[in-house]
PAPAKE-308537 format. One record per residue: y, x, z negated of N, C-alpha, C in turn; residue number from 1; residue in three letters. Coordinates in pm, whole numbers, plus 50000, padded with zeros to 5 digits. Each point is the difference from the previous one (the first is absolute). Layout:
    n_v    n_u    n_w   ca_v   ca_u   ca_w    c_v    c_u    c_w    n  res
      Y      X      Z      Y      X      Z      Y      X      Z  NUM  ALA
...
//
This chain:
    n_v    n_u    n_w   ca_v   ca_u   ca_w    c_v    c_u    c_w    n  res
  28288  48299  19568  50067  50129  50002  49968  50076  50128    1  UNK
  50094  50047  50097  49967  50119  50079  49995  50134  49960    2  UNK
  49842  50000  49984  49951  50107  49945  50030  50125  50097    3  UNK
  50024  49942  50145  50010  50135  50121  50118  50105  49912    4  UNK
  50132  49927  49930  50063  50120  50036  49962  50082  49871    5  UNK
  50084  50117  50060  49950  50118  49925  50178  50026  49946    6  UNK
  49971  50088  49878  50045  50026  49871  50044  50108  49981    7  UNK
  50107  50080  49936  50020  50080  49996  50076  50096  49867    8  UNK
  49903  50028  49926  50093  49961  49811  49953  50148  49931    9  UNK
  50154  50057  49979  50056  50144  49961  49963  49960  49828   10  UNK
  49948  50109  49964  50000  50011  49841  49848  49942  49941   11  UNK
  49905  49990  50076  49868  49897  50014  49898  50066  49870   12  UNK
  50063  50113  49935  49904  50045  49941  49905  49988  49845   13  UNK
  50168  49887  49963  49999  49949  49867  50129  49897  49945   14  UNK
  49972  49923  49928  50061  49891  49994  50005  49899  50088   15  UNK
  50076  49974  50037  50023  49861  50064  49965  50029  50106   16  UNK
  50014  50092  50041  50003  50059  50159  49790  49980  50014   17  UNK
  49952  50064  49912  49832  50013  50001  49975  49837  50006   18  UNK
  50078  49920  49874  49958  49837  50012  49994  49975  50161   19  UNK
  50111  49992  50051  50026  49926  50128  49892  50078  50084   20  UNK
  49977  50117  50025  49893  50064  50075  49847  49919  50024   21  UNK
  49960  49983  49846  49876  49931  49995  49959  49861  50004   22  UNK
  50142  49965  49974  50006  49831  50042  50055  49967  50172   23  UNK
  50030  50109  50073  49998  50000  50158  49873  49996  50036   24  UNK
  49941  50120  49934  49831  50086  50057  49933  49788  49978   25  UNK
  49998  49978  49836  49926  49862  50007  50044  49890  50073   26  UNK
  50116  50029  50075  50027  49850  50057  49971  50041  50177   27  UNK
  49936  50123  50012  49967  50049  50182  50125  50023  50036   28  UNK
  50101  50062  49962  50080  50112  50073  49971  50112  50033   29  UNK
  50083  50055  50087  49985  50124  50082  50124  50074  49910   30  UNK
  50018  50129  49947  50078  50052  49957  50029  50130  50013   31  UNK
  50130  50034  50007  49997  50195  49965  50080  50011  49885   32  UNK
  49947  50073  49863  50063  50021  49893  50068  50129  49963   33  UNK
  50029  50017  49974  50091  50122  49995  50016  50077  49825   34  UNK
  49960  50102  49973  50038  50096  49862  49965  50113  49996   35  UNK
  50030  50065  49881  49992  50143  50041  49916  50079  50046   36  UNK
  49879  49946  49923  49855  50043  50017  49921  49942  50074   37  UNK
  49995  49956  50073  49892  49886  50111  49884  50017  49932   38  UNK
  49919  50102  49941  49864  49956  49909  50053  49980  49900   39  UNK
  50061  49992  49938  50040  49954  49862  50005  49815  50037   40  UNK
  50092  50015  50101  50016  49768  50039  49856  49971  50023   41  UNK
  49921  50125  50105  49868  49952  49996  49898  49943  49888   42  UNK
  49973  50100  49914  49963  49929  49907  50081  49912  49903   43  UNK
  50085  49983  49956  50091  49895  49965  49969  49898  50053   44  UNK
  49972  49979  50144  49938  49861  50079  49911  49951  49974   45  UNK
  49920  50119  49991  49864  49977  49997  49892  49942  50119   46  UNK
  50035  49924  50059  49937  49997  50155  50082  50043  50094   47  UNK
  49929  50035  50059  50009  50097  50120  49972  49920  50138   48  UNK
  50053  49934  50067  49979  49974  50128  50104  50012  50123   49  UNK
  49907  50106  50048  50105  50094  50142  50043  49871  50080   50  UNK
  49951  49893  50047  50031  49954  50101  50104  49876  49898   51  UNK
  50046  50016  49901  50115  49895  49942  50077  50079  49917   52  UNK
  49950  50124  49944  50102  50056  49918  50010  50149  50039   53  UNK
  50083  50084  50022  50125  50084  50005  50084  50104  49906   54  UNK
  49916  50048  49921  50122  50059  49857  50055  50208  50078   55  UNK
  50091  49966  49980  50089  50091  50040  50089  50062  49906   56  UNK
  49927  50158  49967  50108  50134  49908  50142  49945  50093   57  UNK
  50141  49974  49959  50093  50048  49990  50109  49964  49913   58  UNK
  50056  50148  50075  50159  50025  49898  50094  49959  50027   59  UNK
  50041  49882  49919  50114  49898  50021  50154  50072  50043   60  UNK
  50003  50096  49926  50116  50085  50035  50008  50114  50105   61  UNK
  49866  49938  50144  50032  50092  50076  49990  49931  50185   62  UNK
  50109  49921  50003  50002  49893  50111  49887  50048  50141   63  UNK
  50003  50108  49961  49884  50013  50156  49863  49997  49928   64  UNK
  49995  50010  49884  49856  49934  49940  49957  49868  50016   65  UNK
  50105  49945  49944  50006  49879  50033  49991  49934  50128   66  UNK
  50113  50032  50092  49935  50008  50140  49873  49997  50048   67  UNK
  49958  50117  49949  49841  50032  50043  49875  49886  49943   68  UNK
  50046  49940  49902  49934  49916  49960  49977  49863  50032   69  UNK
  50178  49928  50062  50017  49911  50096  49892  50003  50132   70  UNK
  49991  50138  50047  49923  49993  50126  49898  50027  50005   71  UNK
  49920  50027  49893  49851  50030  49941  49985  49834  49978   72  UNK
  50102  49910  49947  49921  49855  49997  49985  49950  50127   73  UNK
  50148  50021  50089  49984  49907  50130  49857  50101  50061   74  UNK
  49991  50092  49988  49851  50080  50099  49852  49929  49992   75  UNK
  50043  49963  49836  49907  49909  49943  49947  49866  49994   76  UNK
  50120  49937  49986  49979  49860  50012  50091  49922  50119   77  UNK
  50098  50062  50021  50035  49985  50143  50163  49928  50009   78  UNK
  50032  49980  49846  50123  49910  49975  50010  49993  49806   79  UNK
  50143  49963  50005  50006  49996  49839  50128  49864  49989   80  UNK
  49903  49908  49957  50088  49883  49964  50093  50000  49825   81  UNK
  49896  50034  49911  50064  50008  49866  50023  50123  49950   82  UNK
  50121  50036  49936  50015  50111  49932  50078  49968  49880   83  UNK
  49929  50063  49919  50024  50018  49863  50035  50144  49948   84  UNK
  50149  49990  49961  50061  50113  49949  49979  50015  49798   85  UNK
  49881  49985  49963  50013  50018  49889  49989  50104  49918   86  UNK
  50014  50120  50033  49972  50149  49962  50147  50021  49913   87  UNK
  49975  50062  49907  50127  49973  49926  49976  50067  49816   88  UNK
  50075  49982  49956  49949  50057  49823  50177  50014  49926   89  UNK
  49934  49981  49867  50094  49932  49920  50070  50116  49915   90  UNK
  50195  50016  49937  50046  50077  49960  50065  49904  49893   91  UNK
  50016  50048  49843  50054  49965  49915  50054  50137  49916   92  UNK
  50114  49926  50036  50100  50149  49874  50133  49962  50013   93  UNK
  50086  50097  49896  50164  50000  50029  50009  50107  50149   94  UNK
  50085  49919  50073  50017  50051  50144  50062  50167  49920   95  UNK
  50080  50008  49924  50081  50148  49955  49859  50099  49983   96  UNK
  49896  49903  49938  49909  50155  49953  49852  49991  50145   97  UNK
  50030  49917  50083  49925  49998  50125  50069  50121  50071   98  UNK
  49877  50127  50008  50049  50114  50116  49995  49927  50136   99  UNK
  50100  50054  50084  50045  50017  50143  49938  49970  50114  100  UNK
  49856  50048  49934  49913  50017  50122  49922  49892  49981  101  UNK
  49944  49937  49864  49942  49894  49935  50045  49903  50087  102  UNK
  50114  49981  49994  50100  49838  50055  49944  50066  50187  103  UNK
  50036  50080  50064  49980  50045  50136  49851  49911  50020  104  UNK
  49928  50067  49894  49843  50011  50069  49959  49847  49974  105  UNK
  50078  49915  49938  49937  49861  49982  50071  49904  50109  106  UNK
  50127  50032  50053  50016  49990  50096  49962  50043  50136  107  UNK
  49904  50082  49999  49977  50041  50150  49857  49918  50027  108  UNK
  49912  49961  49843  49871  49884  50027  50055  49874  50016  109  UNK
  50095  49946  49882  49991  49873  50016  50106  49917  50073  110  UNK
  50103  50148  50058  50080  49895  50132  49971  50106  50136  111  UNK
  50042  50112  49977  50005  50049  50141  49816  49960  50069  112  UNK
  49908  50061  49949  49859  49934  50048  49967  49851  50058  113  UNK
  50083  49931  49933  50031  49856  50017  50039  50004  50162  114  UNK
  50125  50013  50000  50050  50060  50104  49965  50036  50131  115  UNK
  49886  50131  49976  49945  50058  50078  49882  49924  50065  116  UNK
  49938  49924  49925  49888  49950  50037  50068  49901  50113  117  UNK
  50061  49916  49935  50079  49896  50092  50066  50058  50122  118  UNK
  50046  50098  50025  50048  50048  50070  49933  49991  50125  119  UNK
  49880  50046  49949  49863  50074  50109  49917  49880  50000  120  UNK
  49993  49894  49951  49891  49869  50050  50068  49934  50103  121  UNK
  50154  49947  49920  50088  49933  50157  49938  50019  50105  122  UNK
  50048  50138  50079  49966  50003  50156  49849  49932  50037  123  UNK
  49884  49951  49892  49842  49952  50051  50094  49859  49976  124  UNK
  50063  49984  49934  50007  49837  49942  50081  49965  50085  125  UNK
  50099  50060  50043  50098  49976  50150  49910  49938  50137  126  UNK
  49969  50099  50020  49866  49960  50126  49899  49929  49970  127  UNK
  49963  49944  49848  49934  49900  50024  50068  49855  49951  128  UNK
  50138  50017  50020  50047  49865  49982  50002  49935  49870  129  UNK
  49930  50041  49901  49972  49984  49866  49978  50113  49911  130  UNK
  49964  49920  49845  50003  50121  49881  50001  49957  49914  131  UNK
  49975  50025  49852  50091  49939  49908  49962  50140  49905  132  UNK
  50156  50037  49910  49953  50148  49913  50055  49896  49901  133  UNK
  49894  50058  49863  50089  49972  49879  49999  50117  49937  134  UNK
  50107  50017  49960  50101  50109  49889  49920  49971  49869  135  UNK
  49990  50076  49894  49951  49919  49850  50117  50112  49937  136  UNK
  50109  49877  49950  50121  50031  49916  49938  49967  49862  137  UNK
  50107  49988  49958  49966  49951  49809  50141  49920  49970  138  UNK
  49963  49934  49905  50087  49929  49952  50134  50063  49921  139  UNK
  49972  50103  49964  50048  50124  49980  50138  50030  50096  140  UNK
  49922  49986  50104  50151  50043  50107  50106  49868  50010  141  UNK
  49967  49885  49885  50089  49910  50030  50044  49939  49853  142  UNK
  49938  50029  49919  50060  50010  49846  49943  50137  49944  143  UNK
  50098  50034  49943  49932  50151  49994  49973  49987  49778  144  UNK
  49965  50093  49916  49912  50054  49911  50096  50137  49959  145  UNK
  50058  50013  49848  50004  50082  49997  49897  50153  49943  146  UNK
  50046  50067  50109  49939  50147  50005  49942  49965  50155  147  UNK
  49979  49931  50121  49956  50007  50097  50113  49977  50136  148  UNK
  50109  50098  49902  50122  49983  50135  49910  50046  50134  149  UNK
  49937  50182  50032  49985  50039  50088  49878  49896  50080  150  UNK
  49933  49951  49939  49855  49949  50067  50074  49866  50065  151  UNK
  50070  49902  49928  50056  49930  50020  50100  50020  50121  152  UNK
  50074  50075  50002  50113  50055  50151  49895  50045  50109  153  UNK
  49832  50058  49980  49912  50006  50097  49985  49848  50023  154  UNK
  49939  49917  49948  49961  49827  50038  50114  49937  50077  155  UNK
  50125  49954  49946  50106  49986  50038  50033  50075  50146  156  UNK
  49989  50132  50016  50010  50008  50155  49873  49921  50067  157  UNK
  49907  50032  49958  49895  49937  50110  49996  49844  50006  158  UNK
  50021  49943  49924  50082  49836  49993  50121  49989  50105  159  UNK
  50110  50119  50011  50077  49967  50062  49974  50041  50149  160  UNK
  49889  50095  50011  49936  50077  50138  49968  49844  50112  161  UNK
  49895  49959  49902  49923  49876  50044  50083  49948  50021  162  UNK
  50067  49929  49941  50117  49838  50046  50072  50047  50129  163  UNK
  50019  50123  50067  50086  50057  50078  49924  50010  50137  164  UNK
  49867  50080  49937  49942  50025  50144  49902  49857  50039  165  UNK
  49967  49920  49924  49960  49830  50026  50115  49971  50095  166  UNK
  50119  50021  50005  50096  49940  50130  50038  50069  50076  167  UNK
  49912  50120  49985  50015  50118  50144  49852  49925  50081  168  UNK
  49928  49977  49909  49817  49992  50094  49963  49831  50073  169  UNK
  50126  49930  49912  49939  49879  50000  49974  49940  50188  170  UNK
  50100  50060  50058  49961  49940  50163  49877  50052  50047  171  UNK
  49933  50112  49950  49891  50041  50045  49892  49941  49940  172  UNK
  50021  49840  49922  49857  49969  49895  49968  50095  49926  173  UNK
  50058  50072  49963  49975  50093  49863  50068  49908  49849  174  UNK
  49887  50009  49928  50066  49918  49838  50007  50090  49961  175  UNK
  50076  50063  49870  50038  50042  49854  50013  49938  49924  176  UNK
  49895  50040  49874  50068  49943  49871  49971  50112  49868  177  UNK
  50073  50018  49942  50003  50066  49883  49940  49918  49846  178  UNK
  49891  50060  49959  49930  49981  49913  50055  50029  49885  179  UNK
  50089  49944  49889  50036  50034  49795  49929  49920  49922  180  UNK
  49884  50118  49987  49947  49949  49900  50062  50032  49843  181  UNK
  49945  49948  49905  50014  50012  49867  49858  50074  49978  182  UNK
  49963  50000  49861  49904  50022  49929  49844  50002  50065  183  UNK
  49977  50057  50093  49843  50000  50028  49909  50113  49913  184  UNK
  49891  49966  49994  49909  50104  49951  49907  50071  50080  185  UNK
  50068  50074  50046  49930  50120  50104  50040  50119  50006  186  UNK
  49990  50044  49828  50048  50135  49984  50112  50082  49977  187  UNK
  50131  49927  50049  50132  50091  50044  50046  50012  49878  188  UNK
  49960  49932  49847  50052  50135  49921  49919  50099  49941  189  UNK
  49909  50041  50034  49927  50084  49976  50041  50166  50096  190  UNK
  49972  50088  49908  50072  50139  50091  49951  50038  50157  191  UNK
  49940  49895  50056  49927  50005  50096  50131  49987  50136  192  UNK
  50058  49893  49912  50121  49895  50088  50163  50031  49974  193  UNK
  49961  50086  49915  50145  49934  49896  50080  50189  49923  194  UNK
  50102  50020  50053  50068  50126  49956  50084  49967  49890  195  UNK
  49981  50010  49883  50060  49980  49830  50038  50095  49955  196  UNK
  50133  50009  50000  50089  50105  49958  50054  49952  49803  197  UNK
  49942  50030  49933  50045  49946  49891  50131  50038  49927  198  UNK
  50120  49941  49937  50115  50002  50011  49969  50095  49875  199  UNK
  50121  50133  49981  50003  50113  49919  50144  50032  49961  200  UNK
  50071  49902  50091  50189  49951  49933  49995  49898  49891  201  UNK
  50103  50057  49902  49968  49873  49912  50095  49859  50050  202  UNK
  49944  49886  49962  50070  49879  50044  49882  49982  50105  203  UNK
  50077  49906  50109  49914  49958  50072  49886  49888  49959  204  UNK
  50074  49927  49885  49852  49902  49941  49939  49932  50067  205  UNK
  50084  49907  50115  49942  49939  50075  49853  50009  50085  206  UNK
  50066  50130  50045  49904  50059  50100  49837  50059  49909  207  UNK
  50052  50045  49897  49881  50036  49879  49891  49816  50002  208  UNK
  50083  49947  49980  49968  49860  49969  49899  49954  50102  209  UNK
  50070  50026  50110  49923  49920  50143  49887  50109  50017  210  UNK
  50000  50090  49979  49863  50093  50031  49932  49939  49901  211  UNK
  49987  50008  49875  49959  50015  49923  49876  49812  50034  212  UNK
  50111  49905  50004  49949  49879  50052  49919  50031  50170  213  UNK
  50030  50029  50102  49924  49985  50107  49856  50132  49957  214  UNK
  49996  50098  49979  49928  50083  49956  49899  49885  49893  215  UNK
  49991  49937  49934  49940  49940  49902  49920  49903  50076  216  UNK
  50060  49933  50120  49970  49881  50085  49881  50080  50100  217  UNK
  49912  50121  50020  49958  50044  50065  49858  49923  49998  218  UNK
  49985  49989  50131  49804  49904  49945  50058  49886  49965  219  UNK
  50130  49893  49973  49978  49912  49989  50118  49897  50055  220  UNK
  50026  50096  50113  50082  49871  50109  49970  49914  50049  221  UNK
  50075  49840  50018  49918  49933  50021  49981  49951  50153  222  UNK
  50082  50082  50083  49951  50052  50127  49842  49972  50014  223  UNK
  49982  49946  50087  49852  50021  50043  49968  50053  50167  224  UNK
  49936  50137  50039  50021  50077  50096  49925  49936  50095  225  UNK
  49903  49930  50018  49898  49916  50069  50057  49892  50020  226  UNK
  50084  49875  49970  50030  49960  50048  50184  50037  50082  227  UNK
  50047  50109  49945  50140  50067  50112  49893  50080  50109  228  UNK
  49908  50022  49980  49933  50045  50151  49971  49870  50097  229  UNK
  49920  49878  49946  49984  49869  50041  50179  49938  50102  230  UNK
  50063  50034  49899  50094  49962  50018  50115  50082  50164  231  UNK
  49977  50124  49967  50002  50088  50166  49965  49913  50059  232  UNK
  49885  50017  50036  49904  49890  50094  50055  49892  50080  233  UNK
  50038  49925  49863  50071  49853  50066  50159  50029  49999  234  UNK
  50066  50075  50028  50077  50062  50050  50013  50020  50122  235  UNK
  49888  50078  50005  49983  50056  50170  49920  49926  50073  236  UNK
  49968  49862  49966  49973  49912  50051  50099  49843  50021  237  UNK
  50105  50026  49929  50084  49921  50023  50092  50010  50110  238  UNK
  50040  49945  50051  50110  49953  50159  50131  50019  49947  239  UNK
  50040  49974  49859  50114  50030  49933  50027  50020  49880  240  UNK
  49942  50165  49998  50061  50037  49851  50093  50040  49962  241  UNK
  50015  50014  49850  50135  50004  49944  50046  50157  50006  242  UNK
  50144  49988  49993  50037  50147  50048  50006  50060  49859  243  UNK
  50015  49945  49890  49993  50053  49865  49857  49923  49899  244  UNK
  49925  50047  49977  49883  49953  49933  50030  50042  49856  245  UNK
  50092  49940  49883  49978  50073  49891  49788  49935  49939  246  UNK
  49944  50089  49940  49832  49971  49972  50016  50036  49847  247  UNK
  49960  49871  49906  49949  49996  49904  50107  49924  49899  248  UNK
  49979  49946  49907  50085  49895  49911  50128  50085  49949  249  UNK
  49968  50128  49984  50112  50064  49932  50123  50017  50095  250  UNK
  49904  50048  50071  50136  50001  50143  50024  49876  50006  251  UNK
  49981  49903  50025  50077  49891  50068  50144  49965  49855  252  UNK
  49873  50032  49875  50145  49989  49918  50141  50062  50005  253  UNK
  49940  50112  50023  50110  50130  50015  50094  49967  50062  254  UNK
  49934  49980  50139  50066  49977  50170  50088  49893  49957  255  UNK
  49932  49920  49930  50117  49812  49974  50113  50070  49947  256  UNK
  49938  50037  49919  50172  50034  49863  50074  50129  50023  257  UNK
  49951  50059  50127  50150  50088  50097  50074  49928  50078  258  UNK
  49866  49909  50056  50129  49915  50080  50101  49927  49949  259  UNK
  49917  49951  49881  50119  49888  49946  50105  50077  49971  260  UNK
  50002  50138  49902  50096  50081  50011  50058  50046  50067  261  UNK
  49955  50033  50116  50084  50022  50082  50103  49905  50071  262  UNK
  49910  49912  50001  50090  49864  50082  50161  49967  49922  263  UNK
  49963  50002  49838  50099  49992  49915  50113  50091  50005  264  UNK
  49964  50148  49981  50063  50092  49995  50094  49998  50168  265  UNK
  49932  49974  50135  50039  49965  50110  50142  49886  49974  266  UNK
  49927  49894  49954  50149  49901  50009  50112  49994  49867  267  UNK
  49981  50108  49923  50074  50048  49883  50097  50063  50075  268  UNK
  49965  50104  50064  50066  50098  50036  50053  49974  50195  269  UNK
  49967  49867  50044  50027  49978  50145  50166  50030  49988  270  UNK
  50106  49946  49954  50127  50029  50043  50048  50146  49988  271  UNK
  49934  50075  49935  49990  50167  50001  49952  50050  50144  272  UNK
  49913  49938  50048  49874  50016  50085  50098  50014  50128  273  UNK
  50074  49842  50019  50032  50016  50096  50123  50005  50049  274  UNK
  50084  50036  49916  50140  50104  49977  50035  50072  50094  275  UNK
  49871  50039  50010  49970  50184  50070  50055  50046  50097  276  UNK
  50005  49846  50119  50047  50019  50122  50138  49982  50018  277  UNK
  49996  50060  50121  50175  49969  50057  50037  49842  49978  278  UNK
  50166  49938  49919  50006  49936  49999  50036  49927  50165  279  UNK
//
């Protein structure tokens, strides 16, 4: 492993984001982590070493924070090869009884931040000829759950962010790949992660249904967060990774049986499809 490069992973303060932190710190990376509280990630880490680790207060929703934080790592370590956009948190409800600002504000962490970060590493990853960011989508943004329209239309853009800007970066040795996971256990349904609007229209069983089931599944996904941190790793150590990573058995099920549907529904409907154009 080239332990030289250094790391760069939004949301570090809990969940998955804290896994991958301490499994960098144990494998001799150099890192800058990023959350709200920089003593709060501090102790969350639990070791402390200035000359490999980096934890940095900021506010995802305020691009010159962010900024400022980009150039507090390069001051530091002098370059940023990996970045990890995993800062993010989870919404379940009927989109009708989700307020305005609810849907705004989960979009401004888990795509526009996305976004922003990427925005502002490019220009180091440009000039150094290399990079590799991974996105952490969900499986979510590619078969969706009912009651998780809004969280789901957040994943789904950043799935479609990644696949786009991977063929804006690729001449510069920059990789992308977008991370859907399924089921890990690192918290996100707990109120820590997770905004639960509980349905107060009548009907809606479905969505009653699926809370009622993922809410029950808490503490016992069979996600395992230590090895999707392991798994980063050899990622960002690979020469060619995949531009879509669905992570964990459920997803791959999921992922199979959209495609197959889709593929079906695709050649059901091809002479509709391609009608369209001028004869």
């Amino acid at each position: 492993m080239n332990t030289s490069k250094v790391w760069y992973v939004t949301g570090a303060s809990q969940g998955l984001g804290l896994t991958l932190v301490k499994k960098l710190l144990d494998h001799g990376y150099r890192l800058a982590a990023t959350s709200r509280d920089a003593h709060t990630l501090s102790q969350a880490v639990g070791l402390i070493d200035a000359d490999r680790f980096l934890p940095l207060a900021v506010d995802l929703n305020n691009p010159d924070c962010i900024d400022e934080s980009v150039q507090q790592t390069l001051a530091t370590f002098g370059r940023i090869d990996v970045v990890v956009n995993n800062a993010g948190y989870g919404m379940a409800g009927i989109v009708e009884e989700i307020a305005d600002q609810d849907i705004r504000n989960i979009f401004n962490v888990n795509v526009l931040a996305t976004i922003d970060v990427v925005k502002r590493v490019l220009p180091v990853m440009r000039s150094q000829r290399s990079g590799y960011i991974i996105n952490i989508g969900s499986v979510a943004g590619f078969v969706g759950a009912p009651g998780w329209s809004v969280y789901s239309a957040t994943k789904a853009a950043v799935a479609a962010f990644s696949e786009v800007i991977a063929l804006d970066v690729k001449e510069f040795g920059i990789r992308v790949t977008v991370v859907e996971p399924s089921g890990f256990r690192t918290g996100f349904l707990t109120k820590d992660s997770l905004s639960l609007i509980t349905p107060k229209i009548d009907g809606y069983e479905a969505v009653r249904n699926t809370q009622d089931r993922y809410l029950s599944a808490d503490g016992q996904q069979p996600g395992d967060p230590d090895r999707a941190a392991e798994i980063f790793i050899e990622l960002a150590e690979s020469p060619h990774p995949p531009m879509h990573l669905f992570l964990g058995n459920d997803a791959y099920n999921r992922a199979s049986e959209k495609l197959a549907s889709m593929s079906a529904e695709l050649e059901q409907w091809k002479e509709t499809t391609i009608s369209g154009d001028f004869k």
